[in-house]
C-alpha positions in Angstrom: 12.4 -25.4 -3.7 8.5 -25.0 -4.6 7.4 -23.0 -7.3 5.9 -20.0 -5.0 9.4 -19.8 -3.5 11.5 -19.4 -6.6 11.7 -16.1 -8.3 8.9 -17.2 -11.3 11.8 -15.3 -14.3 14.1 -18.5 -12.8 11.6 -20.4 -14.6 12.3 -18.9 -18.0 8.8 -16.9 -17.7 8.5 -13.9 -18.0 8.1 -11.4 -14.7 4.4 -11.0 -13.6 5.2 -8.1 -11.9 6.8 -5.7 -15.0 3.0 -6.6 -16.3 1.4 -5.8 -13.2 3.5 -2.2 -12.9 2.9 -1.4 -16.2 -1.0 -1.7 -16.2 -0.6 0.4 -13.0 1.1 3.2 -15.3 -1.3 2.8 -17.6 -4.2 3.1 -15.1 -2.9 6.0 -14.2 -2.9 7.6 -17.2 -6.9 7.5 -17.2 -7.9 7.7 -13.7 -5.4 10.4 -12.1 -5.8 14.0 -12.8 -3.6 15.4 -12.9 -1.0 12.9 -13.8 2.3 13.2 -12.2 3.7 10.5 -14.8 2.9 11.3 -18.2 2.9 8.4 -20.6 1.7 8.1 -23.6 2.6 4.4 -24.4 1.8 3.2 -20.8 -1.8 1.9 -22.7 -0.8 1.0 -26.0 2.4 -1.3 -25.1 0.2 -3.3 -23.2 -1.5 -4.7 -26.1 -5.0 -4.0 -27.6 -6.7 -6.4 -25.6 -5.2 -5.3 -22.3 -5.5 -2.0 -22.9 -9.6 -2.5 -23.9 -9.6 -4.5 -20.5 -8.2 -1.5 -18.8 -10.5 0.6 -19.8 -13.5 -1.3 -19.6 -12.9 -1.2 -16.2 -11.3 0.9 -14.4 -12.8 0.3 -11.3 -10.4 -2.6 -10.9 -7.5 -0.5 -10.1 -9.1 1.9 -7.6 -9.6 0.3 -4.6 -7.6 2.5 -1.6 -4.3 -0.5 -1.4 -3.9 0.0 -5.6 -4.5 3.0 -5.5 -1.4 3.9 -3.2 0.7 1.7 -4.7 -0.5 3.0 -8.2 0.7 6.4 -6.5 4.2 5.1 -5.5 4.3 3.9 -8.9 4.0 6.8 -10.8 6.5 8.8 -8.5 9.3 6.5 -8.2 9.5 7.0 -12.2 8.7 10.9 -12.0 11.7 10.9 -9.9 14.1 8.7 -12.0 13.4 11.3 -15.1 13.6 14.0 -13.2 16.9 13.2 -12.0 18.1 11.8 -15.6 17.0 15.3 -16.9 19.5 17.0 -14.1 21.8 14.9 -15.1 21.9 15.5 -18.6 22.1 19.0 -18.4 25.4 18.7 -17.5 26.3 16.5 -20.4 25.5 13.0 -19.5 25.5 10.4 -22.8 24.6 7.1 -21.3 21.0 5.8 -19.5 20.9 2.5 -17.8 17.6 1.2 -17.3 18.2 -1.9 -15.0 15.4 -4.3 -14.8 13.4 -2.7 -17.7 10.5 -4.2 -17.5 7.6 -2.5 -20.0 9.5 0.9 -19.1 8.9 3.1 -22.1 11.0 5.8 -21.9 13.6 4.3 -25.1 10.4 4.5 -26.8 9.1 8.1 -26.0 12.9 9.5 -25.1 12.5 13.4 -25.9 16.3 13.9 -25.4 17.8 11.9 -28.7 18.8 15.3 -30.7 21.4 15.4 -27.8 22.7 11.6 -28.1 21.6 9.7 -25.2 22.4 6.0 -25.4 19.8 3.9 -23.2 20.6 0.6 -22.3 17.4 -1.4 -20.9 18.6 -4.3 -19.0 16.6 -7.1 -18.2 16.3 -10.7 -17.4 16.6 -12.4 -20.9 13.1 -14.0 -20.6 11.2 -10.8 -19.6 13.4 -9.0 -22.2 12.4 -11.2 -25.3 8.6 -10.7 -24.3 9.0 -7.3 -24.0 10.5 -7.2 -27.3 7.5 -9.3 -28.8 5.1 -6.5 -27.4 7.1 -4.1 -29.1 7.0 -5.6 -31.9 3.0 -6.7 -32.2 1.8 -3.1 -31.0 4.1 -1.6 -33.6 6.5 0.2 -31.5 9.2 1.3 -33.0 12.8 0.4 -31.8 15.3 3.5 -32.3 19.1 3.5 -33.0 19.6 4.8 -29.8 18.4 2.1 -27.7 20.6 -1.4 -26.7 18.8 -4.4 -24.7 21.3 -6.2 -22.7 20.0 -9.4 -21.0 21.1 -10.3 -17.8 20.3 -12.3 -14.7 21.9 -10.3 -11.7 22.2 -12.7 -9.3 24.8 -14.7 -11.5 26.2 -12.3 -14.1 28.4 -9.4 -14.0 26.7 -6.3 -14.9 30.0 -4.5 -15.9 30.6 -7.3 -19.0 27.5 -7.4 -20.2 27.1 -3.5 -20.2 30.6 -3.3 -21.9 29.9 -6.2 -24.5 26.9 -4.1 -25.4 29.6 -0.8 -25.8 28.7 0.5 -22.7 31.8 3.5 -21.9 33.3 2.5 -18.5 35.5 5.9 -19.2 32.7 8.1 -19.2 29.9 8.8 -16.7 26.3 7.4 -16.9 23.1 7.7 -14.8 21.3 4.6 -14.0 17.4 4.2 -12.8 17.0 0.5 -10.9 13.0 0.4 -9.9 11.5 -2.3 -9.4 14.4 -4.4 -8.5 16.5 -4.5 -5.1 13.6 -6.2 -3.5 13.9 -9.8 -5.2 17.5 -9.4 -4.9 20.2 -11.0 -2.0 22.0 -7.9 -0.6 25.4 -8.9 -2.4 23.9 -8.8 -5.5 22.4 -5.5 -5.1 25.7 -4.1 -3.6 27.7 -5.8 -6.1 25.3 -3.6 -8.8 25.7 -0.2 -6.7 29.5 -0.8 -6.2 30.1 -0.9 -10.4 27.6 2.2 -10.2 30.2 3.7 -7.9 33.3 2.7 -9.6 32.4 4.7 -12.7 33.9 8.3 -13.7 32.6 11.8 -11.6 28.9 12.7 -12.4 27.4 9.3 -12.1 24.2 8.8 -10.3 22.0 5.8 -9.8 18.1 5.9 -8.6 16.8 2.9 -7.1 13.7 1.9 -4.5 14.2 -0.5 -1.9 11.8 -1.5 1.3 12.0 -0.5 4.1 12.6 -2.4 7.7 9.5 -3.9 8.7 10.5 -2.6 12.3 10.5 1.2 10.8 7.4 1.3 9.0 3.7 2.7 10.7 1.0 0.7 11.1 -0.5 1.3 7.7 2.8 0.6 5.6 2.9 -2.8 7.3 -0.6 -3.3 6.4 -0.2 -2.3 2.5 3.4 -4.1 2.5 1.9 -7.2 4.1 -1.1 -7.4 1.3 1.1 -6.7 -1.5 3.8 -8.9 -0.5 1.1 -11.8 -0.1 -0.1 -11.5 -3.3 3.4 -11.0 -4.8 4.4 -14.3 -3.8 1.3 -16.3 -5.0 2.5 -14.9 -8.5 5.8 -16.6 -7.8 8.1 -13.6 -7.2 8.5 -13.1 -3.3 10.3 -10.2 -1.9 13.7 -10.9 -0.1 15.7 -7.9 0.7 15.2 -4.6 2.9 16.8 -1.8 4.5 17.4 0.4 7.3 17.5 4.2 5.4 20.5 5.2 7.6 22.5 1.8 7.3 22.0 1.9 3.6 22.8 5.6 3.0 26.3 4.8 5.2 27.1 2.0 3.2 26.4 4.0 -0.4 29.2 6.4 1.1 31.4 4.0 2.1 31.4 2.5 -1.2 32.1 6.0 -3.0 28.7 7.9 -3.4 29.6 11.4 -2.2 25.6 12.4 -2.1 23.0 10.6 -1.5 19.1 11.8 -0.8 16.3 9.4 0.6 12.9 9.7 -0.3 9.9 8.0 1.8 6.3 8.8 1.3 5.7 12.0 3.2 8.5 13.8 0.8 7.2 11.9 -2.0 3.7 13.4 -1.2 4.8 16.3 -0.6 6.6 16.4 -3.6 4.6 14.9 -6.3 0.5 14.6 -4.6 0.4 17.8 -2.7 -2.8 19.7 -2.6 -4.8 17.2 -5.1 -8.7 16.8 -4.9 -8.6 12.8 -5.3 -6.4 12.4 -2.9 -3.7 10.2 -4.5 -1.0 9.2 -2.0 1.5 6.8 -1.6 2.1 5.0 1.5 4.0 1.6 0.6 7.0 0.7 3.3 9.4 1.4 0.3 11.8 4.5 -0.2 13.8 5.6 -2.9 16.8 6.6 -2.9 19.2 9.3 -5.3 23.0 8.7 -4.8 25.5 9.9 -7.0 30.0 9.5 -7.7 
């Protein structure tokens, strides 16, 4: 296997992408207004030098193809919050972040008076860079927060969450972005069925592409570019789904609701009625299901 087909985190690297994402996020922080996805670490997690790049030029990450994928960005994590702060009002004591990345909610969580556990889970390689970054911008780590490593496509998820004290007995809510795309289909299923094996309440948001057979003319286009350049970084995409085959499956595994998200509710939802017209048109939905 060549070195643009294998997955470049295989290599003990770590993932180009979570970098790429996060300046995204950051981006968006200075060129979006308003912002839909307010960060304020998105910048300074990146480094000093990064972030000086960033904003030395900005022009970088505005071209119209960044700019919508900037977009679906910002609102797959809007959503994920959004659906974790639902969640919690009804009690909910344990956040699984799978394949982390720079994510910085553990960093910025609002909701520790009320004694949320987060649980970033990553691949061990992307996970101790991350924890170097933390650690040279002078982020602080808190109590709350527990780093599991773990490579999904040969480790069980359930151990390694319940070495790190992760409560099987009790519900949790789980945000997966990022992910399912560089994943075989029985490693993502194997994920969503523990999801769906855990106590009443639980709830898992993940993003997935779409068919290449169900997508217009301009999703195929974006897809296509992003894809490309994807896989000259060493991280090619493998996996994607038909909305309806995959919301059938998520109830037949034990999900009792599920809701799909492409880009017109996305849009509609989050970019409606802006005057820079930020939009996201990507081929890739996300997708709410919960126990």
């Amino acid at each position: 296997m060549n070195s643009i087909q294998k997955n470049i985190i295989q290599t003990g690297k770590p993932s180009w992408s979570a970098r790429w994402v996060a300046e995204l996020r950051a981006a968006h922080q200075l060129l979006d207004n308003p912002v839909i996805f307010n960060d304020p670490l998105a910048l300074s997690i990146l480094g000093q030098c990064a972030e000086a790049c960033i904003r030395n030029d900005l022009s970088q990450f505005n071209d119209p193809i960044t700019q919508s994928v900037r977009a679906g960005l910002v609102v797959r994590s809007r959503l994920a919050e959004d659906k974790l702060r639902q969640s919690m009002e009804f009690g909910m004591e344990q956040y699984v972040i799978l394949g982390a990345g720079l994510d910085t909610f553990s960093f910025r969580n609002s909701h520790q008076s009320k004694e949320l556990r987060v649980y970033e889970v990553d691949h061990p390689s992307t996970q101790n860079w991350k924890r170097n970054i933390l650690e040279e911008a002078c982020i602080d780590v808190p109590k709350s927060v527990i780093f599991v490593a773990i490579d999904f496509e040969t480790e069980s998820l359930e151990k390694k969450l319940q070495e790190a004290g992760f409560r099987t007995d009790q519900p949790a809510y789980f945000s997966w972005l990022g992910v399912t795309v560089y994943l075989s289909t029985d490693a993502i299923f194997e994920t969503l069925k523990f999801v769906a094996s855990l106590p009443k309440g639980s709830g898992i948001t993940f993003d997935y592409r779409v068919q290449r057979s169900l997508l217009s003319p301009m999703e195929i286009a974006i897809g296509d570019h992003i894809e490309r350049f994807i896989t000259e970084q060493g991280e090619p995409w493998r996996t994607s789904f038909d909305p309806t085959s995959l919301q059938q499956k998520l109830q037949r595994i034990g999900f009792h609701k599920t809701e799909d998200f492409g880009s017109d509710e996305l849009n509609a939802r989050y970019l409606a009625k802006r005057k820079d017209g930020l939009q996201t048109r990507m081929g890739f939905r996300l997708m709410y299901a919960e126990k």
